[in-house]
Structure formats: structure tokens, C-alpha cells
C-alpha positions as CSV (number, residue, x, y, z in Angstrom):
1,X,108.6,124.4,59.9
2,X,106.2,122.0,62.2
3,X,102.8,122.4,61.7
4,X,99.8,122.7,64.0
5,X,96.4,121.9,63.6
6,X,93.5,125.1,63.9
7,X,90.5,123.3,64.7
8,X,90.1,119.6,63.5
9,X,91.6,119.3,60.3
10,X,93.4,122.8,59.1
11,X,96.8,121.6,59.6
12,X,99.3,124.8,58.8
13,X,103.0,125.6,59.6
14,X,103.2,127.0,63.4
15,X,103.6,130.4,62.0
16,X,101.7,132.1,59.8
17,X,102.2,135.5,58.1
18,X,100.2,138.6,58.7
19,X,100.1,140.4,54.9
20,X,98.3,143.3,55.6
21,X,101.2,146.0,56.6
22,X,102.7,145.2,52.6
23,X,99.9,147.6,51.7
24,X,98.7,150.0,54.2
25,X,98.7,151.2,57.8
26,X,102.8,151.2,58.5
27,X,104.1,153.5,55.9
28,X,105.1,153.5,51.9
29,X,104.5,149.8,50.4
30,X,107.2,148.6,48.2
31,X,105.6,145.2,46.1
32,X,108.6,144.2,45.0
33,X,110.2,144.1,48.3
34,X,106.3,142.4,49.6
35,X,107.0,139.7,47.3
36,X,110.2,138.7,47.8
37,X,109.2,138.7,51.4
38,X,106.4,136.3,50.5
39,X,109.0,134.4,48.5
40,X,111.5,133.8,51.3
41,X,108.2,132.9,53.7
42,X,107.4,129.9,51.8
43,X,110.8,129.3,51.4
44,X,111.1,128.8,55.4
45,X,108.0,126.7,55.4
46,X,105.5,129.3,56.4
47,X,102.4,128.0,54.4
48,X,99.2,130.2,56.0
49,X,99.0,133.4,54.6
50,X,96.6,135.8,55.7
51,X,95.0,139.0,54.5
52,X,91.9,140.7,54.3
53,X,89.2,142.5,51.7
54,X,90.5,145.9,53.3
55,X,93.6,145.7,53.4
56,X,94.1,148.3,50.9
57,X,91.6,148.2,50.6
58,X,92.2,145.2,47.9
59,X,95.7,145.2,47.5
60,X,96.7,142.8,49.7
61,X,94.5,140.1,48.2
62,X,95.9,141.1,44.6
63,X,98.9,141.3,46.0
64,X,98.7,137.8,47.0
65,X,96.8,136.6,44.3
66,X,99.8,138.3,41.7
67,X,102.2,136.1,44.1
68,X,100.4,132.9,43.9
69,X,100.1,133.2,40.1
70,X,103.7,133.8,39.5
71,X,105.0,131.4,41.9
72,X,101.8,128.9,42.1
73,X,103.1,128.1,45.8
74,X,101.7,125.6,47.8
75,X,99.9,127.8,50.4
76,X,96.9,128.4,52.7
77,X,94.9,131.5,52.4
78,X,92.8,133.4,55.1
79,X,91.1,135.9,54.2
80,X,88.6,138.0,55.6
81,X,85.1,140.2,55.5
82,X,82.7,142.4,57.1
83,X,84.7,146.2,57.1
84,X,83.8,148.2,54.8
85,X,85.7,151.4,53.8
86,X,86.6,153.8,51.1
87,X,90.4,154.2,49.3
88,X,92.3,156.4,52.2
89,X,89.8,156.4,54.3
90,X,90.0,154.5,58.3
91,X,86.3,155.6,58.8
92,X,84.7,152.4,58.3
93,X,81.2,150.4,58.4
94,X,80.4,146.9,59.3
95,X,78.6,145.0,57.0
96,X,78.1,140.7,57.7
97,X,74.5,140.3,55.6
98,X,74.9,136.7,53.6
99,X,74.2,138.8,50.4
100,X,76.9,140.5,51.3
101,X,79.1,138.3,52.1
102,X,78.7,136.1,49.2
103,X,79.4,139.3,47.2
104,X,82.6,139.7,48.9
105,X,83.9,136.2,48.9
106,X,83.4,135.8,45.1
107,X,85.1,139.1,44.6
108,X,88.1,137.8,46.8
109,X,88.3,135.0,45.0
110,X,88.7,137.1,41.9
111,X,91.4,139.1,43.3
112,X,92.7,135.9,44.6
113,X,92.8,133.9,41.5
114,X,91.9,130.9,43.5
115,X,89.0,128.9,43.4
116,X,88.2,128.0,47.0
117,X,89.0,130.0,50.5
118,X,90.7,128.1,52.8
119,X,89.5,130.1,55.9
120,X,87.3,132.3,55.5
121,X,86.9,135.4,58.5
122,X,84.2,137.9,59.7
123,X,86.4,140.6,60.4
124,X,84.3,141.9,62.8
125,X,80.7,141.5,64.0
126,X,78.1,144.0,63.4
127,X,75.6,143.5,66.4
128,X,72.5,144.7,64.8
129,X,72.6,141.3,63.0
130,X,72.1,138.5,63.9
131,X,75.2,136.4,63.8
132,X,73.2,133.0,63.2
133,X,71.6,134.6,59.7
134,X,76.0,135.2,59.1
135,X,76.8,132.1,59.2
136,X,73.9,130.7,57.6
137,X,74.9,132.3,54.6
138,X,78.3,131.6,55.0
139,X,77.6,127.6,55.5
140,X,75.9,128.1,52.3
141,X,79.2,129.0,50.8
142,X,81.0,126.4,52.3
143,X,78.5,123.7,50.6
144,X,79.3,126.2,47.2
145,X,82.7,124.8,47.6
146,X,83.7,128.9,47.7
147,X,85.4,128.9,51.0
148,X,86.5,125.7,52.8
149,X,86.1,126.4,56.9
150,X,84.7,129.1,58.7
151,X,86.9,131.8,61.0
152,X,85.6,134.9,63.5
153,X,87.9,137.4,64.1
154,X,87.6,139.8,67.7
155,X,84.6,138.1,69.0
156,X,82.7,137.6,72.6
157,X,82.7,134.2,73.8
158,X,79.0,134.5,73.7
159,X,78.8,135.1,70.2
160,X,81.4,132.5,69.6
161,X,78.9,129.9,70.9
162,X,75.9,130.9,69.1
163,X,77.6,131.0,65.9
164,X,79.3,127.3,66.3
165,X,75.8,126.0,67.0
166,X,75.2,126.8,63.4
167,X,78.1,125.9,61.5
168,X,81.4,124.8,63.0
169,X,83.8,127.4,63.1
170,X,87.6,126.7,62.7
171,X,89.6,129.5,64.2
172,X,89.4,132.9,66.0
173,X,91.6,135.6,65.7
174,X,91.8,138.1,68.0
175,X,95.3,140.4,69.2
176,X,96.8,138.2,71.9
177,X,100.4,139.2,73.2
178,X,102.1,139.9,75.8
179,X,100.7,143.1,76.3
180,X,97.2,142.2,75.2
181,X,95.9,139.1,77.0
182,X,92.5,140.1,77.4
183,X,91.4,136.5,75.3
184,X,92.8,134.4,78.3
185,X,89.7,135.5,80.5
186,X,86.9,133.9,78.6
187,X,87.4,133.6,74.5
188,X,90.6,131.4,74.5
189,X,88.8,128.7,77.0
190,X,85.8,128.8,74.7
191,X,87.7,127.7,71.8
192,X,89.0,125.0,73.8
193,X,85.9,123.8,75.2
194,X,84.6,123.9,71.5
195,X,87.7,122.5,69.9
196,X,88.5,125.9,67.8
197,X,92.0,127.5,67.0
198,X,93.5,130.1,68.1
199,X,95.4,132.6,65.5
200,X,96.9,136.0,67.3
201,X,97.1,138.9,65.8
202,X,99.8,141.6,66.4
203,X,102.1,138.8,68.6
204,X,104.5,141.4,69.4
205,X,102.3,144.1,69.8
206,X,102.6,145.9,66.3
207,X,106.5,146.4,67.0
208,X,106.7,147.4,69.9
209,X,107.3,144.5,72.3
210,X,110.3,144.0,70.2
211,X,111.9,147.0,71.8
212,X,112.5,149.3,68.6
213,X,110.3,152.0,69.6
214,X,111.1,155.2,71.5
215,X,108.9,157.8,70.5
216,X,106.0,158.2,68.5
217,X,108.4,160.7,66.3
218,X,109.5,157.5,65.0
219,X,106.6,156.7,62.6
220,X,106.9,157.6,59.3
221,X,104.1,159.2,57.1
222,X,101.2,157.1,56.5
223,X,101.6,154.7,59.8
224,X,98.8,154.6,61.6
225,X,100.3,153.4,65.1
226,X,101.4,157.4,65.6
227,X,97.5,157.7,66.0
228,X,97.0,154.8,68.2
229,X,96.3,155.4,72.4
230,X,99.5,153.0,73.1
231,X,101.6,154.9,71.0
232,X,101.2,158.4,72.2
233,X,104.4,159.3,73.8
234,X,103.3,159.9,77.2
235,X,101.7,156.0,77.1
236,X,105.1,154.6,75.2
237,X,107.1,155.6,78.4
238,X,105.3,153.8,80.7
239,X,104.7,150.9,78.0
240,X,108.6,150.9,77.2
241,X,109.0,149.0,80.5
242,X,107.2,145.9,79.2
243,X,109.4,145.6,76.4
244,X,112.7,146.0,78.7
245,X,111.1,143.2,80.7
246,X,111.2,140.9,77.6
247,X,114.5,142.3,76.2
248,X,116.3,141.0,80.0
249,X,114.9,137.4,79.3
250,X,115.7,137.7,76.0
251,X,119.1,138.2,76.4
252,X,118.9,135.3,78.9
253,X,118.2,133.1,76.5
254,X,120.1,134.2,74.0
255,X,117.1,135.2,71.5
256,X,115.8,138.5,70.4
257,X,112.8,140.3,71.7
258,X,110.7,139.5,69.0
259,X,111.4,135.4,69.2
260,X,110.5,135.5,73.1
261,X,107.4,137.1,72.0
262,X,106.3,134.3,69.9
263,X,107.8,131.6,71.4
264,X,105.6,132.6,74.3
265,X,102.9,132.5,72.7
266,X,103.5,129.2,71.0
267,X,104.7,127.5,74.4
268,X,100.3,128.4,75.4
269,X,99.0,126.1,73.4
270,X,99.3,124.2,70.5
271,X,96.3,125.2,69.2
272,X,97.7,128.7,68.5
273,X,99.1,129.7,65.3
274,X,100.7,133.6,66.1
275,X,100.3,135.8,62.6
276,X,103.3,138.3,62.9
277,X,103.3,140.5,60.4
278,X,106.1,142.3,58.5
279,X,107.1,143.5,55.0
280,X,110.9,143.1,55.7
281,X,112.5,140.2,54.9
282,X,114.7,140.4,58.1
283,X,112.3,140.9,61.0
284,X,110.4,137.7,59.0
285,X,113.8,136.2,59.4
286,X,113.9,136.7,62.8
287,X,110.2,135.8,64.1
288,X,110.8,132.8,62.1
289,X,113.6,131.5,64.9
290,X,111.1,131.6,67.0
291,X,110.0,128.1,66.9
292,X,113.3,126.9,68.1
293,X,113.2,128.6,71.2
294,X,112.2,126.8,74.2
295,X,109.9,128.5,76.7
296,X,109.6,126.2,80.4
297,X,106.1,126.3,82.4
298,X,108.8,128.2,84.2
299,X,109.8,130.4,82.1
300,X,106.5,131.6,81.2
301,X,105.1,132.2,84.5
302,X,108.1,134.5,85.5
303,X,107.4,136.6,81.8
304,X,104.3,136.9,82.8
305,X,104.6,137.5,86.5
306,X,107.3,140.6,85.8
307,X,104.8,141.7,83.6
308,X,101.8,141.6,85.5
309,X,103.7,144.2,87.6
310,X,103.8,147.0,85.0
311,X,100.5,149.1,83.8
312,X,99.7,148.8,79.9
313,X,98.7,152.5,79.3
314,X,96.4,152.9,76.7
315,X,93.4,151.1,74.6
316,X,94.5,149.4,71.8
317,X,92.6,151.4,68.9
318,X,90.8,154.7,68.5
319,X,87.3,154.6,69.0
320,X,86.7,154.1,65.4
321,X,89.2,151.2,65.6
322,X,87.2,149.5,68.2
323,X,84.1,149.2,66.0
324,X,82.9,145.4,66.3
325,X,86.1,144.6,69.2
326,X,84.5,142.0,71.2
327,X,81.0,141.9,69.8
């Protein structure tokens, strides 16, 4: 697997892989089958993990800590802070206080079993404070030795800014695919200007750019994408021409869906490390064939040209979802 480099010196293989769907949010969770999926990752050269305090919430970190201490594989960890919620509960609150956050990291590092954080996220902002006092108290982490670089996750360009003038931050994730480009407008040229990675969440557009989808009567109990605006029926419809769109080049190049998706988004930038997610050892498999895929100028602007011609129906979370989005 190559490696790219998220900010100045987080070197990490070109893909990453998005943990948080082994415990929650797209159906039953299955550890065993998580961790042989975690196996086979590094196995592929996939090194840069990521998971969050929430995910679970806990699991995933213990999850990942079990894996780490069973396997001791060489690996990079993200993880992340900031939501706060209760066991089987969405309903959340935002929470980015240094006291807080030291509280957090130390009890991710727990969970963990690691002794230092090798990116360390605000999930989301919380607006009524002050993102300098944030990362204040996260710098003072990073001179702890607790957590080695600094991440944002679904943040405003302006906020990005004010928060880099206090510590330098290494990466922002935000959903980026081709059916959520919203970053290209302001966040992603930020980074740039500030020399800051970019790591995308849901590349392929939590499944369904992959073309699997045809109905919301599809999702099995517990999968929270039968709640989600895109995903109502009436918006999959219209949405399900996006995905042809990328299945016809696909085919063209003699790739899957999925492996487009990503090789898209690698072919922006190499500052861009995609996070696909998946608990399957196959569809890991396949988005891992992604990086031998060669995307042209060319063939990018006509993907995104066919595209641009075809409404994206829906907002990407509930309300409640888009708590902190953009802040």
C-alpha cells in the first residue's frame, strides 16, 4: 500500500479504515468477524485506523484496543471527542471543554491500551465555546505526550483558521464523495492554504454510491441510514441515478463502483486519505483495489460533469445528526 502524508509529517497508507460500523449504526456487530476484518486490513498495508469515543459508545476503541493487544500491529490510531451520548441513545450533546477533553483522551487511551494518540479529533464543534480555549487544552495534551497531532472533524473554514493559529492542526475530516462535495467550496482550499490533510468520511456515500441499494426496505434492524433524509425511498430514486452514473464508468474501466469512488477521490489530491468503512472482509477487499485504478484529469471531469447534472435529494443527517456540521 503507498502512503501519503496528512499534514507535514503523518505519513499513513493511502487508505485508511473507518471502524465505527463494527459496532453500531449498520446493523448486528459480529467481533469476531470485526477482527478478522482488522486482521486482513493490516495484512493489505492499511495502517491508519480510525474510531471514535462514541462509537458504541466505547466499543470500537475496545474493540481496537482488544485487536492491538492480541496482534500488537504496527498501526496508526485516530480517534476522536466532543459527542456525548448515552448506550442506545442518537440524542446527543457536544461537549469540547479542555477538562473534558483531557478526561476523554485519558479514558481512550485506557480503552486503547496505548500510551499516546496518534491523531487526536474534535468530533464536532460546540459553538458556545470558544474553539481557541479547545485547543489550548488539547496543545497541553500534545506537550503531555497523550496525543501526538491535532485533527477537526466537520468544521467551517473559519473556525479552521482560528484554531491553527493556536496549535497546528494535522487533518480535517469531513464526508467528501461524490455525492457530498460541499468541502471543495471553501474547507478543502483552507487546508491547502494551511498545509493540513484531508481524511473523507463516507467515500462512497455510506453504500450507496456503490450501487447496492434499492429501497430503504433493505436495511436491517438497528441501521440507522433507513432514518436518514437520502435514504427515504422517495429521495433513493432520484439518488439511484448518481450511482448508475458511476456504475457506467465503472464498467468502463473495468472496476467496481466502489473502486471508482475512491479512486476519485484519491486522483484530488494527495493530501487526501479516504476512510471507507466496512465490517466485511470483502467490500474491504474491494475498496482496497482502489489505489490501482487510474483516474485522468479527464476522467474526473467527465464523473463529475454527468453528475453535476443530477439533483442529490436529501440532507445528509437528521437534524439531530447535523448538531456541530460545519461549525
Amino acid at each position: 500500500m503507498r502512503k501519503r502524508a496528512l499534514g507535514r509529517d503523518f505519513k499513513v497508507s493511502a487508505i485508511g479504515l473507518g471502524c465505527m460500523g463494527m459496532s453500531e449504526f449498520y446493523g448486528p456487530r459480529d467481533d469476531t468477524e470485526s477482527m478478522e476484518v482488522l486482521s486482513r486490513a493490516v495484512d493489505l498495508g492499511i495502517d491508519f485506523l480510525d474510531t471514535a469515543d462514541m462509537y458504541g459508545p466505547h466499543h470500537n476503541e475496545e474493540l481496537i484496543g482488544a485487536f492491538l493487544r492480541e496482534t500488537g500491529a504496527d498501526v496508526r490510531v485516530a480517534t476522536k471527542f466532543g459527542i456525548v451520548r448515552r448506550p442506545g441513545e442518537y440524542k446527543r450533546s457536544l461537549d469540547n471543554a479542555p477538562d473534558y477533553a483531557r478526561t476523554a483522551c485519558e479514558a481512550s487511551l485506557r480503552r486503547l491500551g496505548i500510551e499516546q494518540i496518534d491523531l487526536y479529533y474534535v468530533h464536532r464543534v460546540n459553538t458556545d465555546q470558544p474553539i481557541e480555549e479547545t485547543m489550548e487544552g488539547l496543545a497541553r495534551l500534545v506537550e503531555d505526550g497523550k496525543i501526538a497531532r491535532i485533527g477537526l472533524c466537520e468544521v467551517s473554514a473559519e473556525t479552521l483558521r482560528r484554531a491553527h493559529a493556536v496549535h497546528p492542526v494535522t487533518a480535517v475530516q469531513t464526508e467528501y464523495s461524490l455525492w457530498s462535495r460541499g468541502v471543495e467550496a471553501e474547507i478543502l482550499p483552507t487546508c491547502r492554504e494551511l498545509g493540513i490533510g484531508f481524511v473523507p468520511y463516507s467515500p462512497l456515500g455510506r453504500g450507496f454510491l456503490t450501487g447496492r441499494f434499492q429501497s430503504s426496505a433493505e436495511f436491517g434492524k438497528g441501521d440507522f441510514r433507513s432514518g436518514l433524509p437520502r435514504f427515504a425511498d422517495e429521495a433513493m430514486g432520484q439518488n439511484r441515478r448518481i450511482a448508475d452514473v458511476i456504475g457506467e464508468m465503472a464498467a468502463e474501466k473495468s472496476c467496481t463502483p466502489a473502486q471508482l469512488s475512491l479512486a476519485w477521490l484519491l486522483a484530488k489530491g494527495d493530501d487526501i486519505v479516504p476512510i471507507p468503512g466496512t465490517k466485511r472482509r470483502a467490500y474491504l477487499e474491494d475498496n482496497v483495489g482502489a489505489v490501482e485504478v487510474a483516474m485522468e484529469d479527464a476522467d474526473c471531469r467527465r464523473l463529475e460533469e454527468a453528475i453535476s447534472q443530477l439533483p442529490i435529494v436529501g440532507e445528509r443527517y437528521t437534524p439531530e445528526g447535523m448538531k456541530g456540521v460545519n461549525a
